[in-house]
VEXLO-140170 format. One record per atom (N, C-alpha, C, O): residue number from 1; atom name; y, z, x. Coordinates in steps of 0.2 Angstrom, whole numbers. Layout:
- pos|site|py|pz|px
- NUM|CA|Y|Z|X
...
//
This chain:
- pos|site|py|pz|px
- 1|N|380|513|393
- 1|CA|383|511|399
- 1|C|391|511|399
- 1|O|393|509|394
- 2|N|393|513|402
- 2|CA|400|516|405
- 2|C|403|510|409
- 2|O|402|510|415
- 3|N|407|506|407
- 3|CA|410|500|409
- 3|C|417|502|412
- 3|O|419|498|417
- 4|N|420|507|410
- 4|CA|426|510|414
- 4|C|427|507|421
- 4|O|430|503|423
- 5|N|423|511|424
- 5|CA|423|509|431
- 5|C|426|502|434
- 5|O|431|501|437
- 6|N|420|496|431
- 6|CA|423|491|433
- 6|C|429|487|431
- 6|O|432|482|434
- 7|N|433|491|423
- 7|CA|439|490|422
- 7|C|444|490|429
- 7|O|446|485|432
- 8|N|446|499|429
- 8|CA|450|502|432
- 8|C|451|498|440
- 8|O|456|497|444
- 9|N|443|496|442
- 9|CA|442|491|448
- 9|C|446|486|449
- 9|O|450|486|453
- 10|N|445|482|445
- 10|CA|448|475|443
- 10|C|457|475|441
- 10|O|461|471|442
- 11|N|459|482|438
- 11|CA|466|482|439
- 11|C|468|486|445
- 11|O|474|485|446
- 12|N|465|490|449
- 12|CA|469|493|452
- 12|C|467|486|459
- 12|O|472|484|462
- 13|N|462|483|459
- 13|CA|462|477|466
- 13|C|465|472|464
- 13|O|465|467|468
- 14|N|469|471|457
- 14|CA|473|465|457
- 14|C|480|466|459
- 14|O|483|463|463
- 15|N|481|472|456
- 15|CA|490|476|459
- 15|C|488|476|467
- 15|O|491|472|471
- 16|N|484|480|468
- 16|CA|485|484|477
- 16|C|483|476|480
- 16|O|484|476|486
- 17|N|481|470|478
- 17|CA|480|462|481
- 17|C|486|462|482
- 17|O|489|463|487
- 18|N|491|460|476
- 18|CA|495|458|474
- 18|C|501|461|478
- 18|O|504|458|482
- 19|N|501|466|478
- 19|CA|506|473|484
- 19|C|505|469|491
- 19|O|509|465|493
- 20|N|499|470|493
- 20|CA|496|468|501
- 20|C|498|463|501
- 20|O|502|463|505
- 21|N|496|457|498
- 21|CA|497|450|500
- 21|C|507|450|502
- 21|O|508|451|508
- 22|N|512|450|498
- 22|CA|517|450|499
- 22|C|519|456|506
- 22|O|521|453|510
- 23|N|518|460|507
- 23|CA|519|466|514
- 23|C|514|463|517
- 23|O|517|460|522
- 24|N|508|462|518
- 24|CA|507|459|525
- 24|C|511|454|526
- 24|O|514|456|531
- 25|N|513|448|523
- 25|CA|516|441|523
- 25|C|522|444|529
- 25|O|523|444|535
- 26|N|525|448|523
- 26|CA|532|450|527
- 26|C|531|454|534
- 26|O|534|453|539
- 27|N|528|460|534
- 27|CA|527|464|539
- 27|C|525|457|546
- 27|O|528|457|551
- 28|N|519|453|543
- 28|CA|519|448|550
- 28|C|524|445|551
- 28|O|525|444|557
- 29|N|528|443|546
- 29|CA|533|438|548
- 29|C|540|443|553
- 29|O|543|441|558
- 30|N|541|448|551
- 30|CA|545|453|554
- 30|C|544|455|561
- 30|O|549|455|564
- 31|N|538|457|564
- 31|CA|536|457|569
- 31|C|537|452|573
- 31|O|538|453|578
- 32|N|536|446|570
- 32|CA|537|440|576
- 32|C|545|441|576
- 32|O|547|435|578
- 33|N|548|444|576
- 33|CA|554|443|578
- 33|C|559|447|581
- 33|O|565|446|581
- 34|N|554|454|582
- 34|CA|556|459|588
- 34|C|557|458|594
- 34|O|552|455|597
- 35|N|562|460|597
- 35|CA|563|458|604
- 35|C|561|466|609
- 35|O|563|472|609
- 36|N|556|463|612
- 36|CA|553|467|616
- 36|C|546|471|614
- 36|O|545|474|609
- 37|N|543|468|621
- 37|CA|534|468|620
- 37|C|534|477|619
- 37|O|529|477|615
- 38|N|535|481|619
- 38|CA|535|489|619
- 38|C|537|490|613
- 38|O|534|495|612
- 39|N|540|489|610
- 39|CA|542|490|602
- 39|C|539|486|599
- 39|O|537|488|593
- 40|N|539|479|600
- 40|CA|533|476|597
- 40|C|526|478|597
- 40|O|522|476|593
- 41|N|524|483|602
- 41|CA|517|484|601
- 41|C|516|490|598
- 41|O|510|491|598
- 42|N|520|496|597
- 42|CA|523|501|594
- 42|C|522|499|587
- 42|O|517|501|584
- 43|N|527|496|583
- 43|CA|524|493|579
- 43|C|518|489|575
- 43|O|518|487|569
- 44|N|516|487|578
- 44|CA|510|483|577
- 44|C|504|489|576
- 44|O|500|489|571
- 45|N|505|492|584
- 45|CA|497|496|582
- 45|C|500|500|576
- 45|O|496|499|571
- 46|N|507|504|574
- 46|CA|507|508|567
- 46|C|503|507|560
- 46|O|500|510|556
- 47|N|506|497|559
- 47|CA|505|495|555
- 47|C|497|493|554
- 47|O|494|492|549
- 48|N|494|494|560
- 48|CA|486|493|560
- 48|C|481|499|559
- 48|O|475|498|557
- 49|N|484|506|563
- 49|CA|480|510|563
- 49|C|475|514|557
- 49|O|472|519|557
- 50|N|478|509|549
- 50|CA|473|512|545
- 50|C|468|508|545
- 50|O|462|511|544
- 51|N|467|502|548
- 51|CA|462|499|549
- 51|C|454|502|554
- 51|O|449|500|553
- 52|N|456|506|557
- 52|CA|453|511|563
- 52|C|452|519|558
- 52|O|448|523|558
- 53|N|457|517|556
- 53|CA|455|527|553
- 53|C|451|529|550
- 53|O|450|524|546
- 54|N|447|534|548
- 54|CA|442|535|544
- 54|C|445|537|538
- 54|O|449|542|538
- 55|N|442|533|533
- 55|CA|447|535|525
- 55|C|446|539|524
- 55|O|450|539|519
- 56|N|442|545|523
- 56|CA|445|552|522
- 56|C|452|553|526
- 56|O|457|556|523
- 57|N|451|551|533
- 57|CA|457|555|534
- 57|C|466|549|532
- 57|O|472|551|530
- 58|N|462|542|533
- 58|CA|470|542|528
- 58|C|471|546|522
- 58|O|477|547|520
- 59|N|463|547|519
- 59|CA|468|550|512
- 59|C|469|556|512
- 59|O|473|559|508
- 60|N|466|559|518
- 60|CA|471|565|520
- 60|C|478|565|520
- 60|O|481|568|517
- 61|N|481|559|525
- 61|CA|489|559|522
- 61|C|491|556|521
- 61|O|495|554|524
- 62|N|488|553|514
- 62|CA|491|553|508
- 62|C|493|557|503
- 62|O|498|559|501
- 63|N|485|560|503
- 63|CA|487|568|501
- 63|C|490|573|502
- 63|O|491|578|499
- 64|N|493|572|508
- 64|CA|499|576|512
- 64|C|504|574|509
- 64|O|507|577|505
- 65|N|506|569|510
- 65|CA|514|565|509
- 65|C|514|564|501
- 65|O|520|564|499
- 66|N|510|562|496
- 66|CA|511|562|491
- 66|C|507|565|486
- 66|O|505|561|482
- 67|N|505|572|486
- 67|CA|502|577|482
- 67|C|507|581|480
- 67|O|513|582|483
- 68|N|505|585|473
- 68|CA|512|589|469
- 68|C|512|594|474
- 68|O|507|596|477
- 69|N|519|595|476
- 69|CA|522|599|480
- 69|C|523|598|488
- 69|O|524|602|492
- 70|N|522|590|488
- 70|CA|522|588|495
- 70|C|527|584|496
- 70|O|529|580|491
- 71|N|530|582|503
- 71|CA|535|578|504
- 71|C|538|573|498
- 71|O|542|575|493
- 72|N|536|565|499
- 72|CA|535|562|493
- 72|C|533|564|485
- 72|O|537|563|481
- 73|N|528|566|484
- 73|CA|527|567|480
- 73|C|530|574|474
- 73|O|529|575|468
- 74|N|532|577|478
- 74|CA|538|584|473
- 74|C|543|578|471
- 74|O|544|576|465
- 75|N|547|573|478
- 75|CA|551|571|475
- 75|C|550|565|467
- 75|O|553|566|462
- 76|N|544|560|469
- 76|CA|544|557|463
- 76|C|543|561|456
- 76|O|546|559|451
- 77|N|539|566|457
- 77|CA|540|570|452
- 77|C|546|573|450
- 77|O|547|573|444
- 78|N|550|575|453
- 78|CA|556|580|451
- 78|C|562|574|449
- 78|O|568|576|448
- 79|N|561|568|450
- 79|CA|566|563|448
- 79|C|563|559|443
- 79|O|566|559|438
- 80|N|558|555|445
- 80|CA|556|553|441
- 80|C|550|555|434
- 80|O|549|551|429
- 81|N|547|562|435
- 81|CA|545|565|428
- 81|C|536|562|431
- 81|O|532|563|427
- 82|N|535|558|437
- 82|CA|530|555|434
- 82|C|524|559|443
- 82|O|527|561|447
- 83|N|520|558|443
- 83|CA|513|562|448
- 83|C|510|558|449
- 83|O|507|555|445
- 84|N|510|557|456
- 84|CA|506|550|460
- 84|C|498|552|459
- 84|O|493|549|457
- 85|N|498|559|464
- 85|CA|490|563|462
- 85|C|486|563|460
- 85|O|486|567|455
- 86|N|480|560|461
- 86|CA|474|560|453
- 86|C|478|555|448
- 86|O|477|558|442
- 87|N|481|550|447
- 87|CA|483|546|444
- 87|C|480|539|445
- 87|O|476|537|449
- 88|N|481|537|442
- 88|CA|477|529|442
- 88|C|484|526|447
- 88|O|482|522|452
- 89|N|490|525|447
- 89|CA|494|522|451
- 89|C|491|525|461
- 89|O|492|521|466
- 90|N|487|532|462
- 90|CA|484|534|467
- 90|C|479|530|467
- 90|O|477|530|473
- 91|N|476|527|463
- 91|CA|469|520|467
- 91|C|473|515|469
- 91|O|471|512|474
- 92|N|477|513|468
- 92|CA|482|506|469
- 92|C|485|508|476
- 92|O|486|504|481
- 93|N|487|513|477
- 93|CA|489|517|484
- 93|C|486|516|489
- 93|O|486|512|493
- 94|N|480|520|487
- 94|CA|475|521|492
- 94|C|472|512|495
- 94|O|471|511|500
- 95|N|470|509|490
- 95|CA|468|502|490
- 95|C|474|498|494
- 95|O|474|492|495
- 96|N|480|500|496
- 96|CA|484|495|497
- 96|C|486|499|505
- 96|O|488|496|510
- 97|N|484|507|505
- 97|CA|485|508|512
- 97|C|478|507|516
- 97|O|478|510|521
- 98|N|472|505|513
- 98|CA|468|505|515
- 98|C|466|496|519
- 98|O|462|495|524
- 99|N|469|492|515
- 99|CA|467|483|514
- 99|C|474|480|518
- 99|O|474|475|522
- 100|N|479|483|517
- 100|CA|484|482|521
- 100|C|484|478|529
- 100|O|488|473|530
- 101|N|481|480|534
- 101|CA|480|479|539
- 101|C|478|473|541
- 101|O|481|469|545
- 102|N|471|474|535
- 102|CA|467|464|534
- 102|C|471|460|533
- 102|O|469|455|536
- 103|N|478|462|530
- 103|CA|482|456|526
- 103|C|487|455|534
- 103|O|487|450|538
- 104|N|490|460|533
- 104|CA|495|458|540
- 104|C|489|452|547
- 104|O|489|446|549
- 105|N|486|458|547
- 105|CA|481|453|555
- 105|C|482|447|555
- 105|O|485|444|559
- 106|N|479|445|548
- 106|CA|476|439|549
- 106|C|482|433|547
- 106|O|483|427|549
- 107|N|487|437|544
- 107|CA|494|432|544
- 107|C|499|433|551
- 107|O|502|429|553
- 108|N|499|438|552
- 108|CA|500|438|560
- 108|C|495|434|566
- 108|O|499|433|571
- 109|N|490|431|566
- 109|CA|485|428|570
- 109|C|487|422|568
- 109|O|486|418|573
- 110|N|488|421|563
- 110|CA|490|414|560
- 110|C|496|410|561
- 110|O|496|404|561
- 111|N|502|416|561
- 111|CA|508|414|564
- 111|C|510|414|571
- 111|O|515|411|572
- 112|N|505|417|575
- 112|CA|505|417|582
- 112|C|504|411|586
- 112|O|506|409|591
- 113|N|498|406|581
- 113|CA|495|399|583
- 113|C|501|394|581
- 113|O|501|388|584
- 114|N|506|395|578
- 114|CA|513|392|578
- 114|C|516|388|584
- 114|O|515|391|589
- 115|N|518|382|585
- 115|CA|518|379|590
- 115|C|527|382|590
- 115|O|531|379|586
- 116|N|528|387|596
- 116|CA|534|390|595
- 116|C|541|383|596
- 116|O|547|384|595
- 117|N|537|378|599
- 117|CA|544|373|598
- 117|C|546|371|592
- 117|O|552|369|590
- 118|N|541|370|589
- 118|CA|543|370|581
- 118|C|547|376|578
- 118|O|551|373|573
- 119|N|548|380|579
- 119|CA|551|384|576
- 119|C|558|384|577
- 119|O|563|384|574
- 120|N|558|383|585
- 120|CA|564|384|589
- 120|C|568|377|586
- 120|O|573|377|584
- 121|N|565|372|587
- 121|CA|568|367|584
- 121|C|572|368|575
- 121|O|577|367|571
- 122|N|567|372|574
- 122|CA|569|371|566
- 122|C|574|378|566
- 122|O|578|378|562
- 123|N|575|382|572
- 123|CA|582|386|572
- 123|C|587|383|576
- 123|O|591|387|580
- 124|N|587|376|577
- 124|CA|592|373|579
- 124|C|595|367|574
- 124|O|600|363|574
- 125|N|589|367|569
- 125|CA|592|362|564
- 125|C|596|368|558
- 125|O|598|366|553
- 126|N|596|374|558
- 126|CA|600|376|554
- 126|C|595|380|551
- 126|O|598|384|546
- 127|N|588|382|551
- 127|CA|584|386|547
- 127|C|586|392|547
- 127|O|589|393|552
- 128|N|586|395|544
- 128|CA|587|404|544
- 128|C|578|405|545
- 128|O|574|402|544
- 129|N|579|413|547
- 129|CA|572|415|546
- 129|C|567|416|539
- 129|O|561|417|540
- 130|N|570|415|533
- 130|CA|566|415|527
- 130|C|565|408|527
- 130|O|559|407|524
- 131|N|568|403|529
- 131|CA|565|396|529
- 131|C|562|394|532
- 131|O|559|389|530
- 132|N|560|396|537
- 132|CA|554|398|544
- 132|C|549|400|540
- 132|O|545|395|539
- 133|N|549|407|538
- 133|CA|543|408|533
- 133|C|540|405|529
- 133|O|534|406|529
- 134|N|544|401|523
- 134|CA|542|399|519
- 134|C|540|390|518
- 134|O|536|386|515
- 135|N|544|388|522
- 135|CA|543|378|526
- 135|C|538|380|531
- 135|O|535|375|532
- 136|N|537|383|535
- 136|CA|534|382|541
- 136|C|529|385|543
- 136|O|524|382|547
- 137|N|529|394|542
- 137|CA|525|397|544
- 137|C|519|398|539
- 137|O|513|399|541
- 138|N|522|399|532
- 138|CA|519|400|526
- 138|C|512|394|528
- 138|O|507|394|532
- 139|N|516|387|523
- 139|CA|512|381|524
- 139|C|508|381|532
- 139|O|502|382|531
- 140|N|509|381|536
- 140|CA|503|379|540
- 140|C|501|386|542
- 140|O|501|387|549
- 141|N|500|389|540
- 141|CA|495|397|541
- 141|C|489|398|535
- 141|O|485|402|535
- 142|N|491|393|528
- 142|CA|490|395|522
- 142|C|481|398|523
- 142|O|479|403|521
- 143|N|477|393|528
- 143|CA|470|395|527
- 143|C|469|401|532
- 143|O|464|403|533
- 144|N|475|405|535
- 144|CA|474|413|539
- 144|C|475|418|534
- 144|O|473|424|535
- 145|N|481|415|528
- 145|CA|484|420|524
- 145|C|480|421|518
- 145|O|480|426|515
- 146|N|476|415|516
- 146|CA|471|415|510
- 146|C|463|419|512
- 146|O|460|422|508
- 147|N|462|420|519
- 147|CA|457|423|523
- 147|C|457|431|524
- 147|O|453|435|523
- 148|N|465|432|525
- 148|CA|468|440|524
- 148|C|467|440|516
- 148|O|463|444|515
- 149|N|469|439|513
- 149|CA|469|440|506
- 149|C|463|441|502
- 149|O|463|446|498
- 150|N|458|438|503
- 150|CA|451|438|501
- 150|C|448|446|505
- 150|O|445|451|503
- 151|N|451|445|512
- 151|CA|447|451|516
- 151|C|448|458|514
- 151|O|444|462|513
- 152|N|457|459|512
- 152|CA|461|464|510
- 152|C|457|466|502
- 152|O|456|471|500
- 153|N|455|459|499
- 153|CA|456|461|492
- 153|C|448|463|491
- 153|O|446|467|486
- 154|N|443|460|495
- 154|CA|436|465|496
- 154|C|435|473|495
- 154|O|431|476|492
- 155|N|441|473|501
- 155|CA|441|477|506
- 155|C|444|486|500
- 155|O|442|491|501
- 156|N|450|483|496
- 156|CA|453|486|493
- 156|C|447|489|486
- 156|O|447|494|484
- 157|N|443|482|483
- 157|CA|437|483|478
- 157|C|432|487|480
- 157|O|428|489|476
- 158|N|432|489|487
- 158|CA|426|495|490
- 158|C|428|500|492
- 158|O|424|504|495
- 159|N|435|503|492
- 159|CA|437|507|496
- 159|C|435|516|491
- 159|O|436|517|485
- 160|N|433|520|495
- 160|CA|430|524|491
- 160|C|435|531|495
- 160|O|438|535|491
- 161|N|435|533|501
- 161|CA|436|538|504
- 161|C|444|539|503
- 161|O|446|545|504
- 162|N|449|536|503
- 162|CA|456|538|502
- 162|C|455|540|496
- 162|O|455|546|494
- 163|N|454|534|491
- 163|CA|451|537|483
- 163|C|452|541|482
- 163|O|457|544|480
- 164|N|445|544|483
- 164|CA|442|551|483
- 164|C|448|556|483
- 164|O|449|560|479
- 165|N|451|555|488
- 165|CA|454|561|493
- 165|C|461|561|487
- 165|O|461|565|483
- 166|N|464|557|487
- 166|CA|470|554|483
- 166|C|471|555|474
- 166|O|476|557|470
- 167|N|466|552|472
- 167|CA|466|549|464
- 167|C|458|554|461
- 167|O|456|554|455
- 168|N|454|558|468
- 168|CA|450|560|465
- 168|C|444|556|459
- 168|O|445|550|458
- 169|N|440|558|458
- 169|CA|434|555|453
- 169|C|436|557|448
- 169|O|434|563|448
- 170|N|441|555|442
- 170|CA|442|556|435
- 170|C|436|552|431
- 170|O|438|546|431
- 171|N|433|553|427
- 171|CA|429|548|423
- 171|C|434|544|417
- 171|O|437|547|412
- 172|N|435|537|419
- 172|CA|439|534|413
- 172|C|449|532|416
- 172|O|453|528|414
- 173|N|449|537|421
- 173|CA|456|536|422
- 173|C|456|534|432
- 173|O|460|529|434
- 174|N|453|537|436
- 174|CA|452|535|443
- 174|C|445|533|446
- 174|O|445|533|452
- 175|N|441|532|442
- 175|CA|433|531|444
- 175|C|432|524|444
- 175|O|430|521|439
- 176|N|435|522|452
- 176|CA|432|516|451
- 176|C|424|514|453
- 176|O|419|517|452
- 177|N|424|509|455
- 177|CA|417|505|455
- 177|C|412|509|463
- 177|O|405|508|464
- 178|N|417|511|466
- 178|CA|411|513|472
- 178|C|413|522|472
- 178|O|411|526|476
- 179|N|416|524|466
- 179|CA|414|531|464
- 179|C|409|531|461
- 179|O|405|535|462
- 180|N|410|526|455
- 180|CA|405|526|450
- 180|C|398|526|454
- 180|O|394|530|451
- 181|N|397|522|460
- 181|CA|390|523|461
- 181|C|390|528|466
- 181|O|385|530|468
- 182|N|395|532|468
- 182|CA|391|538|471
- 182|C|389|544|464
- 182|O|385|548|464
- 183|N|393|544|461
- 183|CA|391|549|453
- 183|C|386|547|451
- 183|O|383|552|448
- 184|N|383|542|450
- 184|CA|377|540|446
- 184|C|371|541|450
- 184|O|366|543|448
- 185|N|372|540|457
- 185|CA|365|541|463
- 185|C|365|549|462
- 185|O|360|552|461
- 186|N|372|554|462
- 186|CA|372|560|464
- 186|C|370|564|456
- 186|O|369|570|456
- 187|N|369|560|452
- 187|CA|365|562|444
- 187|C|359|560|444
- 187|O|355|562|440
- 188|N|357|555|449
- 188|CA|348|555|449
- 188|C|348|547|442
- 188|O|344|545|439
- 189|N|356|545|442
- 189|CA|355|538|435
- 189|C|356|534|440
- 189|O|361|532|442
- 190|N|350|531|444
- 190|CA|351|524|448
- 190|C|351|515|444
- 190|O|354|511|446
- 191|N|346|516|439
- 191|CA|345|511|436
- 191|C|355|508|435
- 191|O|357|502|436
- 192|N|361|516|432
- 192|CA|367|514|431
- 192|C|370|512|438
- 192|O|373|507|439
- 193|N|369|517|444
- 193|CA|370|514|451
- 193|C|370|507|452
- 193|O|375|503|454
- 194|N|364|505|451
- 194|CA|362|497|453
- 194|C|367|493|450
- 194|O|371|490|454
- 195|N|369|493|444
- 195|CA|373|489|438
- 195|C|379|489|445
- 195|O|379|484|449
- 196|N|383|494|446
- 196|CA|388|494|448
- 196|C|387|493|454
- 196|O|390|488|454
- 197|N|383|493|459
- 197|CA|383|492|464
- 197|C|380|482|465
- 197|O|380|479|470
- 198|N|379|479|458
- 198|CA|377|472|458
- 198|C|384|470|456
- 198|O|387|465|459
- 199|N|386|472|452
- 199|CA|396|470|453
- 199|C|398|468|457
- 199|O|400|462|456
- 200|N|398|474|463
- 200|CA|402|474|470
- 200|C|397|470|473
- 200|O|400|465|476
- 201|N|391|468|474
- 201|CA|390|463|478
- 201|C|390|457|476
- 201|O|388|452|479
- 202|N|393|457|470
- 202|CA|393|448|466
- 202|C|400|447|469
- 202|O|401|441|472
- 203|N|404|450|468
- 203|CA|411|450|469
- 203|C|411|448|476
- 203|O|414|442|478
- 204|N|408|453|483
- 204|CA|411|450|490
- 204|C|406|445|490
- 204|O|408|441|494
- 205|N|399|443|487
- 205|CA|396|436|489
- 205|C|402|429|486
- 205|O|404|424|489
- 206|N|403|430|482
- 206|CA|409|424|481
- 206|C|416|425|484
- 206|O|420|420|485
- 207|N|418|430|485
- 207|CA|421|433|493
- 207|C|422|428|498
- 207|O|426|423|500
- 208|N|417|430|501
- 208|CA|414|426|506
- 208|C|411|420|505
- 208|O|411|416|510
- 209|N|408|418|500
- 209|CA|408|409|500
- 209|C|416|406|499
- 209|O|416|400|501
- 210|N|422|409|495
- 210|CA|427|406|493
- 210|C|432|405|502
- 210|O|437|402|503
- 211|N|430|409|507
- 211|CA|431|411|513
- 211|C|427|404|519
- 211|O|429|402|524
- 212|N|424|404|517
- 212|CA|418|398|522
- 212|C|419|391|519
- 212|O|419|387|523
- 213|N|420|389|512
- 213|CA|424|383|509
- 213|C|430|383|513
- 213|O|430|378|517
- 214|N|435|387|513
- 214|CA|442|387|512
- 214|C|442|386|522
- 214|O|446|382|524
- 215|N|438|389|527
- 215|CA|437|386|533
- 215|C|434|380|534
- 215|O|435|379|540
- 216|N|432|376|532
- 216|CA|427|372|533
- 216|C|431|368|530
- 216|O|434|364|535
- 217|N|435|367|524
- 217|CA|440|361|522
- 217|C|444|361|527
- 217|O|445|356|529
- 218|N|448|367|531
- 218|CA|452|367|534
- 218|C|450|363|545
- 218|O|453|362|550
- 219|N|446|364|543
- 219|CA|441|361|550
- 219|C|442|352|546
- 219|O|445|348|548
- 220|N|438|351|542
- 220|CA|438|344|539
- 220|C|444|343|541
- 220|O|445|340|546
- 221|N|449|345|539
- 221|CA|457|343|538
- 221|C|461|340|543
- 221|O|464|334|543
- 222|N|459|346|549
- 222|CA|461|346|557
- 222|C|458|339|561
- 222|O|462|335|564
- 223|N|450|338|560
- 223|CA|447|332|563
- 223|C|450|327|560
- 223|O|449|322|561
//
């Protein structure tokens, strides 16, 4: 049995969480602070429309914009010596433009329920906007931003179609946990499929109960 898979899983959805959680944080907090409803929703739909897209085609451009010999990806190459392509840093990509959206939404939806007098006050006592962030908007959004992070980092542990497209099924260096189960159904080894496929569902069933605690405390709290 062939364990790689669930390795390469586990680092690439810790990095590409880790990524996501910090950029959605900020991309939410950034947009709340655009002036004007048409460039605010301009960018808003930009930063969400991986969530809509069918992941073959974001990893179509990905693989446009960072394959050898393509826009990005010539240049990191040609400076830095190193190939996004079929690399294992391409699962941590694909997983971070794929989870990305989850993170932003829901810290954005969390920031939006903000009582904006509060904020207005706290930029009359002298707050800057990073202190906004992190005294005010951070702490009381924490169970919208713990709910995006759970959802992003699921979401990032199943992502299989940019993957594919981006990082390819290398055995041992890009094959994560939801290639592995398409390789092993497509060899007729199901018995090894189930394994991997009992993984992925152990992971979002605690997912989702760590998601329904974390609401429910958060209702106790309110009442």
């Amino acid at each position: 049995m062939d364990f790689s898979p669930v390795w390469i899983s586990l680092k690439t959805t810790a990095c590409a969480s880790a990524v996501t959680f910090v950029l959605g944080i900020l991309a939410a907090w950034a947009v709340m602070f655009i002036k004007g409803r048409r460039l605010k929703a301009v960018v808003d739909g930009i930063l969400t429309i991986p969530l809509v897209l069918p992941p073959t085609v974001a990893g179509f451009f990905l693989l446009y914009l960072f394959g050898a010999r393509r826009p990005i990806g010539s240049f990191v190459e040609d400076v830095f010596g190193f190939r996004i392509a079929f690399s294992w840093f391409a699962t941590v990509l694909a997983a971070v433009i794929v989870s990305f959206p989850l993170m932003y939404r829901s810290a954005k939806a969390g920031f939006e329920q903000i009582d904006q007098n509060m904020i207005e006050e706290a930029k009359m006592m002298g707050l800057g906007k990073w202190g906004i962030l992190w005294k005010i908007l951070f702490p009381c959004t924490f169970p919208s931003i713990l709910s995006g992070m759970i959802l992003s980092t699921t979401r990032g542990l199943g992502e299989y179609g940019a993957t594919a497209m981006l990082a390819g099924n290398i055995p041992g260096k890009t094959r994560t946990l939801p290639l592995a189960v398409y390789s092993e159904v497509a060899a007729g080894n199901m018995d090894r499929a189930w394994i991997y496929v009992a993984v992925i569902l152990g992971v979002a069933f605690i997912a989702v109960w760590i998601m329904n605690m974390t609401a429910k405390a958060d209702r106790e709290i309110k009442m």
